[in-house]
C-alpha positions as CSV (number, residue, x, y, z in Angstrom):
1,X,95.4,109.3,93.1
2,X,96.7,111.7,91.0
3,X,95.0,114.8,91.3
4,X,91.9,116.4,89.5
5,X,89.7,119.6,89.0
6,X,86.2,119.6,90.1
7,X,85.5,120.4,86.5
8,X,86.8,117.5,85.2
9,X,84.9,115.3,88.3
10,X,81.5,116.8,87.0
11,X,82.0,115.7,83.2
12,X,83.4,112.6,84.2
13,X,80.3,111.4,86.4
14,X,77.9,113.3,84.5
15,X,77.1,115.3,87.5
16,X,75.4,118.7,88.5
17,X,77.1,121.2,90.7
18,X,74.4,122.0,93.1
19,X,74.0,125.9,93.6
20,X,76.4,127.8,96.3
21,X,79.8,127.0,95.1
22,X,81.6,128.2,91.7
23,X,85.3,127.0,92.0
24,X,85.6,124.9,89.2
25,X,89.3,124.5,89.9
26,X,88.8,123.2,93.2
27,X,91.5,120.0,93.7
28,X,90.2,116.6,94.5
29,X,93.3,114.7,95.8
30,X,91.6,111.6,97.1
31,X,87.8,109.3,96.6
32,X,86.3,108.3,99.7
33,X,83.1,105.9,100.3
34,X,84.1,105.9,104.5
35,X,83.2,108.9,106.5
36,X,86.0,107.8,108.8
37,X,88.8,108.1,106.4
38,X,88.6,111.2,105.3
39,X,91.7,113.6,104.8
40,X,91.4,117.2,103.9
41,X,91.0,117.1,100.0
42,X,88.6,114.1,100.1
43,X,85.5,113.4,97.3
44,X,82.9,111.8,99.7
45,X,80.8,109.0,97.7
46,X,77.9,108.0,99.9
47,X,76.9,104.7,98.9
48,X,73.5,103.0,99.5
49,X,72.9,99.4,99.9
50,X,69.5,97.9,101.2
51,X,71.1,98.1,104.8
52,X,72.7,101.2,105.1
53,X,72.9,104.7,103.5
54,X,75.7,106.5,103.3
55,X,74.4,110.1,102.9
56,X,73.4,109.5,106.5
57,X,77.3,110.4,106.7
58,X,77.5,113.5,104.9
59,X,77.7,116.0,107.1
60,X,79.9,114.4,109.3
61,X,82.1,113.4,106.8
62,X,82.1,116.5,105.6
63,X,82.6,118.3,109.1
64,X,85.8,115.4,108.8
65,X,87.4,117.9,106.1
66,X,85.8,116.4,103.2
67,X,86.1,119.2,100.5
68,X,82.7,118.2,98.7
69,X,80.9,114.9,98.0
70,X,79.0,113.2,95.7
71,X,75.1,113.1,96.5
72,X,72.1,111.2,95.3
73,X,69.7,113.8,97.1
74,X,69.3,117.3,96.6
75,X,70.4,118.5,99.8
76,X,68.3,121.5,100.3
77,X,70.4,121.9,103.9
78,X,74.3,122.4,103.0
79,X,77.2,123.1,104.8
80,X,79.2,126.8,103.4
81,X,82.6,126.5,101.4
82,X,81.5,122.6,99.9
83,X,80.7,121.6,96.8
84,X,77.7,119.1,96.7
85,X,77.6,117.2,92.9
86,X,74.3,115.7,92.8
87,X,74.1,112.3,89.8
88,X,71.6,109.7,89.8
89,X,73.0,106.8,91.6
90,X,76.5,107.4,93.7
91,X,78.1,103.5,92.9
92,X,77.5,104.1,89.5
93,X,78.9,107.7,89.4
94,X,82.0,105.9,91.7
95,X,82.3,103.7,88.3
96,X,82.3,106.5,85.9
97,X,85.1,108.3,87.7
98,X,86.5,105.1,87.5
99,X,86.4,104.2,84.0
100,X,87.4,108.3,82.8
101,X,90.0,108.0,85.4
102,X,91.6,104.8,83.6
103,X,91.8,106.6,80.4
104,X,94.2,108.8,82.0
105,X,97.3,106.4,82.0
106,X,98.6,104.8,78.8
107,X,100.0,101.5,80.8
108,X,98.1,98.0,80.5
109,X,95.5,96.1,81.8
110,X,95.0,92.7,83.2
111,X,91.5,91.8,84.4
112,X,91.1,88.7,86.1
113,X,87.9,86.1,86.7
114,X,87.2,82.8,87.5
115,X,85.3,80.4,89.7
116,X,88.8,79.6,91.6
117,X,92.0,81.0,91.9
118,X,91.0,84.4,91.0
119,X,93.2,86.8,94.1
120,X,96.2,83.7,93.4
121,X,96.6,84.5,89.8
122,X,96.5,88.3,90.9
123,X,98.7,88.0,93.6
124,X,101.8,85.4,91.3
125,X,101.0,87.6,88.0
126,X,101.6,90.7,90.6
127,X,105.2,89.3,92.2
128,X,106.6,88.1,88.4
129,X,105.3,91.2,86.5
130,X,106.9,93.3,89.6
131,X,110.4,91.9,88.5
132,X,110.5,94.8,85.9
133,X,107.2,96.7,86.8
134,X,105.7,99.2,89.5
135,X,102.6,97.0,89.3
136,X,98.7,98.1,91.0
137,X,97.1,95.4,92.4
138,X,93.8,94.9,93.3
139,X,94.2,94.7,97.2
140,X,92.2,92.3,99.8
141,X,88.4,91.7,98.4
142,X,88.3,94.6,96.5
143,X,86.6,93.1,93.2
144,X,83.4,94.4,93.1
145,X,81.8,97.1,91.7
146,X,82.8,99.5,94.5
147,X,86.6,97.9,95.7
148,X,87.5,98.0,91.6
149,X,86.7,101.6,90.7
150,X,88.6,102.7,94.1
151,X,91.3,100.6,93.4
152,X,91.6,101.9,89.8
153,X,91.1,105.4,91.6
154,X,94.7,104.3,93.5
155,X,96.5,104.8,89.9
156,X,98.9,107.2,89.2
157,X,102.1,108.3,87.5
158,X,104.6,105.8,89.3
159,X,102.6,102.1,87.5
160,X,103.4,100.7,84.8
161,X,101.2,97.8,84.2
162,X,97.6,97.3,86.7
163,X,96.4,93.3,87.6
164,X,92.9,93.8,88.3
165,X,90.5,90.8,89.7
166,X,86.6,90.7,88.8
167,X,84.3,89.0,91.2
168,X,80.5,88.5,90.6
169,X,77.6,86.5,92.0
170,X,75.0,87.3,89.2
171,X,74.9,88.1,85.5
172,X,75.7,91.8,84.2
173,X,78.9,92.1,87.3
174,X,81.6,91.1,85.0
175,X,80.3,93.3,82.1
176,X,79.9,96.4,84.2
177,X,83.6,95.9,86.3
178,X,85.0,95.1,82.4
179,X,83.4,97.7,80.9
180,X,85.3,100.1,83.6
181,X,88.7,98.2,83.1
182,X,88.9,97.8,79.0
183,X,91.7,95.0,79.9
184,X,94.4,94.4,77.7
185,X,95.1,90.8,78.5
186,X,91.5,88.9,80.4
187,X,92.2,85.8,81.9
188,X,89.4,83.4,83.0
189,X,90.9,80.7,85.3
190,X,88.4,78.2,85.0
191,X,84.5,77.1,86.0
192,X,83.3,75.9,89.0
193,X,80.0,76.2,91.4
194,X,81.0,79.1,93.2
195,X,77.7,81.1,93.3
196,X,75.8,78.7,91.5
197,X,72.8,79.4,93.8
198,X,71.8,82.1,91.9
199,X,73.4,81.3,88.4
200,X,71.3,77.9,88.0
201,X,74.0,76.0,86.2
202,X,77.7,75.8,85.5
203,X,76.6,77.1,81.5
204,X,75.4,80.1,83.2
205,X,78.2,80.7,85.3
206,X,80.3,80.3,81.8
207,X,77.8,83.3,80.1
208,X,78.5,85.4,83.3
209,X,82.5,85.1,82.9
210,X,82.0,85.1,79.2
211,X,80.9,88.8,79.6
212,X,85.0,90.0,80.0
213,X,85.3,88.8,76.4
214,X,83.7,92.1,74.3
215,X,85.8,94.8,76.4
216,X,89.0,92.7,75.9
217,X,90.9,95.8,73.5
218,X,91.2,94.9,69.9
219,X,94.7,94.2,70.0
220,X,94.8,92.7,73.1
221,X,94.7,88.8,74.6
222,X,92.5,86.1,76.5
223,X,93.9,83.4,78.8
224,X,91.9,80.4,79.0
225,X,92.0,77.2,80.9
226,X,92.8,74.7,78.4
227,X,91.7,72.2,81.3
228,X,88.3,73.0,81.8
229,X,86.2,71.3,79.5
230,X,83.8,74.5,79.7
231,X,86.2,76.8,78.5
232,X,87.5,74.8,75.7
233,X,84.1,75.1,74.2
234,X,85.4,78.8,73.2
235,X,87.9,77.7,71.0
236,X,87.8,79.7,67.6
237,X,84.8,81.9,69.2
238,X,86.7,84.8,71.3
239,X,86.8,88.1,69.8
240,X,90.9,88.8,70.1
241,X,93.3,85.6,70.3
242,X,93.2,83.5,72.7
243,X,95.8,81.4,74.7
244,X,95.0,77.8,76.2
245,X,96.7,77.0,79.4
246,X,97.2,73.7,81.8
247,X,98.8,70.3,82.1
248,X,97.2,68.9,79.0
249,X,99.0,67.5,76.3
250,X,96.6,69.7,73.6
251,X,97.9,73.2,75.4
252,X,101.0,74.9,73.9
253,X,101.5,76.8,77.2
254,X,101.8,73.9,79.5
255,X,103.0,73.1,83.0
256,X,103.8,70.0,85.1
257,X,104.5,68.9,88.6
258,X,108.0,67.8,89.1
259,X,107.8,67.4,92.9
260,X,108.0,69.1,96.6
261,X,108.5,68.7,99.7
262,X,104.9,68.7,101.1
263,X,106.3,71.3,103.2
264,X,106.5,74.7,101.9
265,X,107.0,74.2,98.0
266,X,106.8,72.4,95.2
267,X,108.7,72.0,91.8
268,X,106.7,72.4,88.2
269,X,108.6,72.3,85.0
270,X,106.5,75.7,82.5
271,X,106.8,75.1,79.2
272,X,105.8,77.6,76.4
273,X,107.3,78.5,72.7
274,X,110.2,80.0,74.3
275,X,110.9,78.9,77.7
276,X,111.2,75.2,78.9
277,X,112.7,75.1,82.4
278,X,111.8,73.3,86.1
279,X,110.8,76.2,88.4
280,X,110.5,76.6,92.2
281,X,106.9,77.6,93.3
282,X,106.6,78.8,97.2
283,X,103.4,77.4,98.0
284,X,101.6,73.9,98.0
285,X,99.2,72.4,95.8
286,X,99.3,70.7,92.3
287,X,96.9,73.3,91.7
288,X,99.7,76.2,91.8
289,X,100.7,75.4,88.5
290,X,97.7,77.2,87.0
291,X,98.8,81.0,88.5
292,X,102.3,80.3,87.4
293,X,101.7,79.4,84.3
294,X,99.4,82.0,83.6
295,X,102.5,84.8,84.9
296,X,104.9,82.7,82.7
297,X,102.6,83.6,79.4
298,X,101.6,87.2,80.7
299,X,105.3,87.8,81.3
300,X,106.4,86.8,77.9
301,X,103.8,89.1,76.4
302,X,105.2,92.6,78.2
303,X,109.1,91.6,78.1
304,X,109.9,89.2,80.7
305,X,112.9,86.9,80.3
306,X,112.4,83.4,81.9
307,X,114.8,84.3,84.7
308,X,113.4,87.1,85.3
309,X,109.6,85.2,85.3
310,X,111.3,82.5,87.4
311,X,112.7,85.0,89.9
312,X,109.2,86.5,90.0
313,X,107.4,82.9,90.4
314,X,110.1,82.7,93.7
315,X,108.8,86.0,95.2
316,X,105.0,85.1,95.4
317,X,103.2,85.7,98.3
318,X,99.5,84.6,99.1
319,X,96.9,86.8,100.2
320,X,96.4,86.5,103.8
321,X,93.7,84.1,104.5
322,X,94.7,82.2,100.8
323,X,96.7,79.4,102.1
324,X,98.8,80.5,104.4
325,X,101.5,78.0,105.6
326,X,102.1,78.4,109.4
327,X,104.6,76.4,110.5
328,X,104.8,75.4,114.7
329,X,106.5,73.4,117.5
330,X,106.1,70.0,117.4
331,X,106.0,69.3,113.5
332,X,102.8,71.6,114.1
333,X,101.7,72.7,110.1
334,X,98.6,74.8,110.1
335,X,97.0,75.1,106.4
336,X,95.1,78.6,107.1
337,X,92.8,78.9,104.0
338,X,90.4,80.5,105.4
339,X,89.5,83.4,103.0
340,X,86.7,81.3,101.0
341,X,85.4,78.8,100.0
342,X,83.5,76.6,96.4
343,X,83.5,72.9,96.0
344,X,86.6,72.8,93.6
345,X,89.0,75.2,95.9
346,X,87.9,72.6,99.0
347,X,89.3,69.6,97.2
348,X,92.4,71.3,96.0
349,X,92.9,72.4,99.8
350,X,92.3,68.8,101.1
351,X,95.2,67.7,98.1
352,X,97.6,69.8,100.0
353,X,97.0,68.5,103.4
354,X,97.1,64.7,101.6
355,X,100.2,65.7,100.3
356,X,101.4,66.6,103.6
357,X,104.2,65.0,105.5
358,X,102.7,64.6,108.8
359,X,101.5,61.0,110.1
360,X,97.9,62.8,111.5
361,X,95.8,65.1,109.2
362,X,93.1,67.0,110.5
363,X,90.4,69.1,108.2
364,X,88.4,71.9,110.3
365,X,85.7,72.7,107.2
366,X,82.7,75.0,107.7
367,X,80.0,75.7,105.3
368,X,80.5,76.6,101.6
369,X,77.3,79.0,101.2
370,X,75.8,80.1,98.0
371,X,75.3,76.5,96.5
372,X,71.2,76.3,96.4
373,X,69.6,73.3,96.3
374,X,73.0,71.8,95.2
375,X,74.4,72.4,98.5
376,X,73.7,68.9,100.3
377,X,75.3,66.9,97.3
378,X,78.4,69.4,96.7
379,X,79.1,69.4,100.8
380,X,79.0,65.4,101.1
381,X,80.5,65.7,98.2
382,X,84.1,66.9,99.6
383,X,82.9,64.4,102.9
384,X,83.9,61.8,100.6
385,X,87.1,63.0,99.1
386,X,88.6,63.5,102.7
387,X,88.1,59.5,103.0
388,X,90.0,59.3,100.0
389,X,92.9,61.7,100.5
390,X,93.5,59.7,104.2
391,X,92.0,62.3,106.3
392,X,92.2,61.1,109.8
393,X,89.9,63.7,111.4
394,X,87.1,65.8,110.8
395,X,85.6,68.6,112.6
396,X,82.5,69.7,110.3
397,X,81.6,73.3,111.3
398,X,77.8,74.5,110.5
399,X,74.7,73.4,109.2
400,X,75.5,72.4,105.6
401,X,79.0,71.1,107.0
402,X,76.7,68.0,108.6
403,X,76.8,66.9,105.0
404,X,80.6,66.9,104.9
405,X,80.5,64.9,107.9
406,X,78.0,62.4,106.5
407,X,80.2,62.2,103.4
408,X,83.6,61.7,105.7
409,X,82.1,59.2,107.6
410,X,80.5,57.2,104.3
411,X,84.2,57.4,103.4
412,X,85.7,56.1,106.5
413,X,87.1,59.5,107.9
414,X,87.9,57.8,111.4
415,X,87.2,60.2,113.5
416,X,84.3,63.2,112.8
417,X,83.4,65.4,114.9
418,X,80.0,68.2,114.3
419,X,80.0,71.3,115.5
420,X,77.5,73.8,115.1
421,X,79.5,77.2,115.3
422,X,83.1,78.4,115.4
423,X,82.9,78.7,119.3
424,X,81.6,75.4,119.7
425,X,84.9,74.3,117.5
426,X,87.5,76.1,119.4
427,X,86.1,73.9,122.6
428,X,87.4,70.9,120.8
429,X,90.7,72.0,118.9
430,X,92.7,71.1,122.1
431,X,91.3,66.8,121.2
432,X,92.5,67.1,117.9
433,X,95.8,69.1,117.5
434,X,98.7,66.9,118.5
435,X,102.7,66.5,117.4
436,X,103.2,66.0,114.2
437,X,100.0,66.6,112.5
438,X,98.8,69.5,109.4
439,X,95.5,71.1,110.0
440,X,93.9,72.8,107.2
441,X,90.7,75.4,108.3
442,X,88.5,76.6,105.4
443,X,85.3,77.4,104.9
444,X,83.1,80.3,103.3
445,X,84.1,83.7,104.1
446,X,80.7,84.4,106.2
447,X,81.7,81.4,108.7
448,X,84.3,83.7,109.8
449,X,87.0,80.6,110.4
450,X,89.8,82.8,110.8
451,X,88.9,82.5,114.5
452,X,89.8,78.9,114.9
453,X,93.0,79.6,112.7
454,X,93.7,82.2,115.7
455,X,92.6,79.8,118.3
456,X,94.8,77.1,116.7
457,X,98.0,79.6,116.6
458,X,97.4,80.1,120.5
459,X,97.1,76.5,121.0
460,X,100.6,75.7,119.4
461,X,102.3,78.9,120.5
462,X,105.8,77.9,122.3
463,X,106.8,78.6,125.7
C-alpha cells in the first residue's frame, strides 16, 4: 500500500475524527482487519459478523502499534496519541477506502465471476499477462467483500495491470465488489449451481453475475462463455462489446483439445483473429481450455504477442488446493482438488482422473454444500457419472455424499465405500491406494478434505 494522510482516509470513508487527536497528516502505511498483524503504521478495521466482533480487538490491537482505527462505536474510553475515525458500518468503510484507493492508479482492471473456474482464469490470465506486466492478483479466497477491498488496498506504484476475482452467494455481492473494482475487461466464465440454495434457479444465478455488467467502463470489454447456453442469451444486450469464448463452432475466439498425456498436460490448439497455433497447457482437464483461451483474448487486448501469450499459458500455476497434480512412488498420482466444490467442477474433476493413465481410479468425494433441496439429485447425480467415466472405487465422505454413493453404485462403481467424516476416511485410504492408481479428493471447502490429501501424501511417501 502506498501510503496516505489521515485526511485523505476521513474523506475517503466518509468518516468523523473522534475528538483528542488533530494530526491530519498522520501516515497510514498499511489496512488491517487482524489484531495480530499489526505493524507500527497500521489502520485497524474491526469488522463484525454475527459471530464475532472485531472492536472486541481494539485496544489490543491498538496496544499492537496500531496508529488509529476505524470504529463503529463511539468509544467514549480511548487510548492517548490514536486517532479513532468513527463511520457507520466498518466493512463498508473497508470498501470505500477501497474503491477511492483504486482511483489512485491509472492501470486496468480485470474482474472475474463465474459459477466455475473463477481462481483458474485468475491464476492463467495472472502467469500470461505477467509475461510483460507486474500484475496484482487477488490472492487465496480473497473475493469477497472484505479479501477484495484489502487486496485492492495491496496496489501500488510497481503494477501495471490488477486480475481481480468476484465471488458471491446472494444477489447485490457482485454489484457491490464491481462497483469497488469499475473493471476494464469483466469476464463471466460460465453458470452452474454453485450456491443455488439460496439463488432458487440457475436464471437467478445468471441476474446475480449479470450485475458486473453496468460497472464494466464505457470503453471497456466483457468475456462471455460462448458455451453456456445461459450466457448466450446476452448476445446484443451487454452494455460495452462483448467477446464469446469456447469450443463451438459459432465462437470467433475458439479453442480445441489436441491431446495429452493424462499425466501432467495437455495440448489445445487457440484460435482468434490473429493467432492460430497448438499450445502446451500444464495442467489436466479438457476443461483448461476455457482459462487459456480467455488469457489468449485478454492478452491480445493489452499487447501480447502469441509467443509471448504461449510462453505465459506454459508458466501457469494452480492455486493450491485447485488441482494439484502430486505425483508418487509406485505410478502413485494424487489429483488434490480439494479447494471446492459445485456439480459442474465435480464432473470436470472426475474427466481428469478418466483421462488418467493408471489401470485403478479411485474418487475420495465429500459433500458439495449449498445445493437446497436440489442437493440429493445434483450429488447422485455425479454418483452416476463416476460409473460412466470407469471409476473403479468410491469412498463417499458425508451425509449428502450417501447420494453419490447411491448414484456410483446405480452406475456400477465396483467398489463404494461410505464414510461419515474425514477421520472415518483416513481409516480406510490404506484399502484403496495401491501401485499404479490416480486418486482424485474433492469436496466442498467446509468438509475440510485437505486432510485426507495429507493423509494420502503420508501414505505414499518413499522410504
Amino acid at each position: 500500500m502506498e501510503t496516505i494522510t489521515l485526511s485523505e482516509l476521513l474523506k475517503a470513508v466518509n468518516g468523523r475524527l473522534l475528538d483528542g487527536f488533530d494530526r491530519l497528516d498522520t501516515p497510514v502505511f498499511q489496512v488491517e482487519t487482524d489484531s495480530r498483524s499489526i505493524h507500527p503504521g497500521t489502520l485497524f478495521i474491526p469488522l463484525v459478523g454475527e459471530r464475532f466482533d472485531g472492536h472486541v480487538y481494539l485496544n489490543s490491537a491498538l496496544e499492537g502499534g496500531a496508529a488509529g482505527c476505524l470504529t463503529a462505536r463511539e468509544q467514549e474510553c480511548r487510548l492517548p496519541g490514536k486517532y479513532y475515525v468513527k463511520v457507520d458500518d466498518t466493512e463498508k468503510a473497508l470498501g470505500r477506502l477501497a474503491a477511492w484507493y483504486r482511483d489512485r492508479f491509472p492501470i486496468p482492471f480485470i474482474g472475474v465471476t463465474g459459477s466455475v473456474g473463477k481462481t483458474t482464469v485468475k491464476d492463467m490470465l495472472a502467469a500470461v499477462l505477467g509475461v510483460k506486466y507486474k500484475v496484482l492478483k487477488t490472492e487465496g479466497n480473497h473475493n469477497n467483500n472484505v479479501g477484495l477491498p484489502l487486496t485492492l488496498l495491496n496496489l501500488d506504484s510497481r503494477y501495471e495491470l490488477a486480475v481481480l476475482e468476484m465471488g458471491m452467494d446472494k444477489f447485490g455481492e457482485i454489484n457491490y465488489l464491481a462497483g469497488i473494482v469499475r473493471p476494464d475487461v469483466g469476464i463471466i466464465t460460465n453458470i452452474g449451481d454453485a450456491h443455488i440454495e439460496r439463488l432458487g434457479s440457475r436464471e437467478n444465478i445468471l441476474k446475480a453475475k449479470c450485475e458486473l455488467l453496468p460497472h464494466i467502463q464505457k470503453d471497456g470489454l466483457v468475456m462471455l462463455n460462448g458455451d453456456d447456453p445461459l450466457l448466450l442469451r446476452l448476445r446484443d444486450k451487454t452494455p460495452v462489446p462483448a467477446v464469446f469464448f469456447g469450443q463451438g463452432e459459432g465462437c470467433v475466439y475458439r479453442a480445441q483439445v489436441t491431446g495429452g498425456d493424462g499425466v501432467s498436460h495437455i495440448h489445445c490448439r487457440i484460435t482468434t483473429p490473429v493467432m492460430d497455433r497448438e499450445v502446451k497447457i500444464p495442467a489436466l482437464g479438457e476443461h483448461m481450455v476455457y482459462p487459456a483461451l480467455i488469457a489468449a483474448v485478454v492478452g491480445e487486448r493489452f499487447g501480447l504477442t502469441p509467443d509471448q501469450i504461449e510462453r505465459g499459458i506454459g508458466q501457469f500455476v494452480p492455486t493450491r488446493m485447485r488441482m494439484n497434480i502430486l505425483h508418487r512412488g509406485s505410478g502413485i498420482t494424487i489429483l488434490d482438488d480439494t479447494y471446492n466444490a459445485n456439480p459442474q467442477s465435480m464432473r470436470a474433476a472426475v474427466s481428469v482422473l478418466a483421462d488418467s493413465q493408471s489401470s485403478y481410479k479411485v474418487a475420495i468425494l465429500g459433500d458439495m454444500l449449498e445445493l437446497g433441496p436440489f442437493a440429493p439429485a445434483l450429488h447422485a447425480g455425479v454418483g452416476e457419472y463416476l460409473g460412466e467415466a470407469g471409476v473403479g472405487c468410491l469412498v463417499a465422505v458425508g451425509q449428502l455424499a450417501e447420494h453419490i454413493a447411491q448414484g456410483a453404485r446405480d452406475s456400477g462403481v465396483p467398489v463404494v465405500i461410505c464414510c461419515r467424516n474425514s477421520e472415518e476416511a483416513k481409516a480406510v485410504l490404506p484399502q484403496v491406494v495401491r501401485p499404479d492408481c490416480t486418486v482424485l479428493v474433492k469436496a466442498s471447502r467446509g468438509m475440510r478434505l485437505e486432510e485426507l490429501t495429507a493423509r494420502l501424501l503420508e501414505l505414499t511417501a518413499e522410504g
